[in-house]
Structures are given as structure tokens and as C-alpha cells.
N, C-alpha and C positions, 0 to 999 in steps of 0.2 A: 504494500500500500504506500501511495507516495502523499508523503504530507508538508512536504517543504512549503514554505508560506513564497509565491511568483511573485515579485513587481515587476510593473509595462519593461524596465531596465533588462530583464533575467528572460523576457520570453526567448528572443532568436536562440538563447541557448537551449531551450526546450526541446525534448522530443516530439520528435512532429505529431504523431498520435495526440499528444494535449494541446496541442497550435492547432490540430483539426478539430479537436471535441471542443475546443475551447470557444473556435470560429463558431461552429455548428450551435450550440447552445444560445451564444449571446444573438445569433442571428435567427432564430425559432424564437426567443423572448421577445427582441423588437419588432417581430411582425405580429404576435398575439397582441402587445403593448398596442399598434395601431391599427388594429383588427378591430377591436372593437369598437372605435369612433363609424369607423366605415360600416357596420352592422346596423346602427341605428341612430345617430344624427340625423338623416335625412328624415325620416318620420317620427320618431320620437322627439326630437326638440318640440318640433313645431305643433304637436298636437299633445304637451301637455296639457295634464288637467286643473294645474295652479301655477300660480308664478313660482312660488314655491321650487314646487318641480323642475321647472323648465328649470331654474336656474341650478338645479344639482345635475340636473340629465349635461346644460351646459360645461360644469365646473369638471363632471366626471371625463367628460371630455377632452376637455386642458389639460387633464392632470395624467390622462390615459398618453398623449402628445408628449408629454414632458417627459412620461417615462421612456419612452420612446426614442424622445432626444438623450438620454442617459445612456439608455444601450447603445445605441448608435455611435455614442463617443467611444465609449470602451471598443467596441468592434473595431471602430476605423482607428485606432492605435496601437490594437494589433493588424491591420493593414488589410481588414476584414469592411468591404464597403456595403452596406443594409441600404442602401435608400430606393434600392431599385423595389423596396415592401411597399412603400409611397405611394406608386402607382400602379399597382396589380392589383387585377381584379379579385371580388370576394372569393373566388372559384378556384382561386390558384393560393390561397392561404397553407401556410402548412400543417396547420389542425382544422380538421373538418366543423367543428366548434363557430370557427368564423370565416364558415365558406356561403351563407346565406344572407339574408336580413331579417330585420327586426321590425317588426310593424306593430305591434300590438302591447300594452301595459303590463297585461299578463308574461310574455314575454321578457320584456324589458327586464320587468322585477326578478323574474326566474334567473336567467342571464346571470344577475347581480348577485342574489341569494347563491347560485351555483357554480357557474361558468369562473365571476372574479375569485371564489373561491377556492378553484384551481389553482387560477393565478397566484394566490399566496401561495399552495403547497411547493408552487413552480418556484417564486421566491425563496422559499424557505429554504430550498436545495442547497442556495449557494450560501447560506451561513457558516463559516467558518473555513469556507473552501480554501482551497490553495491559490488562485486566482485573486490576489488583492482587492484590486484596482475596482472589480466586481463587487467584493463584498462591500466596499466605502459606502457604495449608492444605493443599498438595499434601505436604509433605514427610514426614509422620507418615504420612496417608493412602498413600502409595506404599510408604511401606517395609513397614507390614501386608499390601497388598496382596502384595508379595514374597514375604513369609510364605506369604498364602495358597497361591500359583501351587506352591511350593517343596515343598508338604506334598501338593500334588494331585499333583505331577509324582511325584513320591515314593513315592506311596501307587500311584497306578498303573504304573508301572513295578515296584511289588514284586507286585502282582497278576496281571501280565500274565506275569512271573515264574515264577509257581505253575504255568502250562500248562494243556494240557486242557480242560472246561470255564470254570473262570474267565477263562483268556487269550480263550474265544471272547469270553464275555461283556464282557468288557475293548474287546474290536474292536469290539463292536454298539455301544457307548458311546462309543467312536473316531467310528465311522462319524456316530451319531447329531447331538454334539456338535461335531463339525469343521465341518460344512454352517454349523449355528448360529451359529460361531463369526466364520466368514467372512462371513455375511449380517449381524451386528453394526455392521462398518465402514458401511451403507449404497450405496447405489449407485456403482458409476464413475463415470454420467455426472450425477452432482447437484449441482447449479448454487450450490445450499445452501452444500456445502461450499467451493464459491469463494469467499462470500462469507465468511465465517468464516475462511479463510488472507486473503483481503483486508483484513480488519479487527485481525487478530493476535489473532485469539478461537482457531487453530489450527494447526498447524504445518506438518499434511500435509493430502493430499488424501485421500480414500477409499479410489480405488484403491491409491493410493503406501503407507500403512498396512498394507493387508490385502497386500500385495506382500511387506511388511519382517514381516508375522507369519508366513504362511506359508514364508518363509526362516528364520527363528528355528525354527519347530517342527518343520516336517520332519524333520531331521538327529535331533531327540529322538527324536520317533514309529518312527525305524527303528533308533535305538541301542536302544529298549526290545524289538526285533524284531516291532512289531504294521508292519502296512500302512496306506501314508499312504491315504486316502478320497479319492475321486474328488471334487474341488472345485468341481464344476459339478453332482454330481446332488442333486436337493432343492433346488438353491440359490433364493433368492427375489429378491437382490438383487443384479444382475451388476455 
């Protein structure tokens, strides 16, 4: 296991294996980072239901952009160029998560409550990693992201609330978004991720991950009284 702590200074001395995982990594975070703006800005801002709103759906935005700009620096100083995520379409993302759009509240909230809570587990990887430069920028980054998770959990659990037709609608966006959320982590059996907990570029495995989220969410998903989703149907990545 290599645990040597890297600065920007020390990479060309690296072995190329962690110059590649290293590339690969911060370049799959800065496209999820502005993936999500491109998911639902377009109809989500503008057809909030309070000023309220508009103005977090807005801030979530900036803040989703900023991170964005974070990774993007670290990449291009190891001489790793992201900006071509800018302008490619939803379809070409590299998690299926934010290869569609967002048009619905129900949605949106779900997204937040689940999707950014990926995002953290995804953050949390690089705590303590070997990769310096990485770890400096997680701290601001994570606590927005909380934000986010905190306003989706929120937002849907007041919706699911309401009953009747919204609470259905509320499930179909459960159901839709949980598959999503667990095909995120990538596969159990990927070799990948060994090497990235071998290198200290990761913490956990895939499976071990998607294990520790679906233990966190559960217990929410049935205090809000919706039904947890069948975890294997849809699923793409066992």
C-alpha cells in the first residue's frame, strides 16, 4: 500500500499508474461537479415555487460551478485538461446519473436527497489521500455539498408529506433515482478500484461504499414513509 503524502512538486516523479488514476479521478469528479447544473437549470430555476427556492436551486448552482472550477485547477496542474466536460452533451457524461434532465420538483428534491449524496461519498474518498493538493479543496467543497443533500432530503420529505398524488410522484423519483444512485459507486468487482485504495487515491472499495450509503439512506427513505426501491432492478453496475 503506498501512503507517501504527493505534492503538485513530486508528481512527474510518480509512477505512471497514479498520474493515470490520478488524471482519471479528478477528471470523473469535475464532470459530475458540472453535470448537475446542466441537469436542471434550465427548468428548475425558472419554474420554482418560491423565491425562496429559486434562489437555493440558483446558489446550488454557483456553488456546483465552483467546485468544478476546483477540480479543474488541480487537473490542469497535473497537465490533465477537463474543460472539454463544459461543452458535452448530457448523453456523453460519464455516470449515467447525469446523462438526462430534470424537469420536475419531485425530481429535483430526489436528485439532492440522493444523487449529491453520492457526491459526498465520492468526496469523502479523497480524505487523507496521498494526493495533497486534492485533499486542501475538499473542505469548503463538502460542507456545500451538505447543504445540498440537506435541502433535497428536506424538500422531499415535505413533498412526500403532502400525500396522494404528489407522495406517488415523490416514489416514481425514489424509485427512478435510487437505481442511479447505486450504479454511481461502479462495479463490485472492479479491479480499478483496487488500485486507487492501493495507491491512497481512495478509501473504500465500490462495493464497501455503496454498502455504507445504502445503510445511511434507508432508515431516511422509510422515516419519510415512501418504500425503499428494489436495489437490483435497473441496476447496470452490480
Amino acid at each position: 500500500m503506498f501512503r507517501d503524502k504527493v505534492e503538485l512538486k513530486d508528481i512527474e516523479k510518480m509512477d505512471a499508474e497514479y498520474r493515470d488514476l490520478l488524471g482519471r479521478v479528478v477528471t470523473i469528479q469535475a464532470d459530475c461537479e458540472i453535470g448537475g447544473p446542466h441537469l436542471y437549470v434550465k427548468d428548475i430555476l425558472p419554474s420554482a415555487p418560491s423565491q425562496v427556492d429559486q434562489l437555493v436551486v440558483a446558489r446550488t448552482a454557483a456553488e456546483e460551478m465552483d467546485h468544478f472550477r476546483k477540480m479543474a485547477r488541480v487537473a490542469g496542474d497535473i497537465g490533465v485538461d477537463v474543460s472539454f466536460v463544459l461543452s458535452w452533451p448530457n448523453q456523453k457524461r460519464y455516470l449515467d446519473a447525469f446523462r438526462g434532465i430534470i424537469k420536475t420538483w419531485e425530481d429535483f428534491a430526489v436528485f439532492g436527497f440522493l444523487i449529491d449524496r453520492v457526491g459526498r461519498y465520492q468526496l469523502e474518498e479523497f480524505f487523507g489521500c496521498t494526493y495533497k493538493p486534492l485533499e486542501r479543496i475538499l473542505p469548503q467543497i463538502i460542507k456545500e455539498e451538505v447543504g445540498h443533500i440537506g435541502y433535497g432530503e428536506s424538500k422531499t420529505a415535505e413533498l412526500a408529506a403532502r400525500g396522494d398524488e404528489t407522495r406517488e410522484k415523490v416514489q416514481r423519483a425514489l424509485n427512478f433515482w435510487y437505481v442511479k444512485a447505486l450504479d454511481m459507486f461502479g462495479r463490485s468487482d472492479s479491479t480499478r478500484d483496487q488500485r486507487y485504495v492501493f495507491w491512497g487515491l481512495k478509501r473504500r472499495t465500490n462495493a464497501q461504499a455503496r454498502q455504507e450509503f445504502m445503510q445511511e439512506v434507508n432508515p431516511l427513505i422509510e422515516k419519510m414513509g415512501l418504500k425503499i426501491p428494489d436495489p437490483l432492478a435497473g441496476r447496470k453496475y452490480l
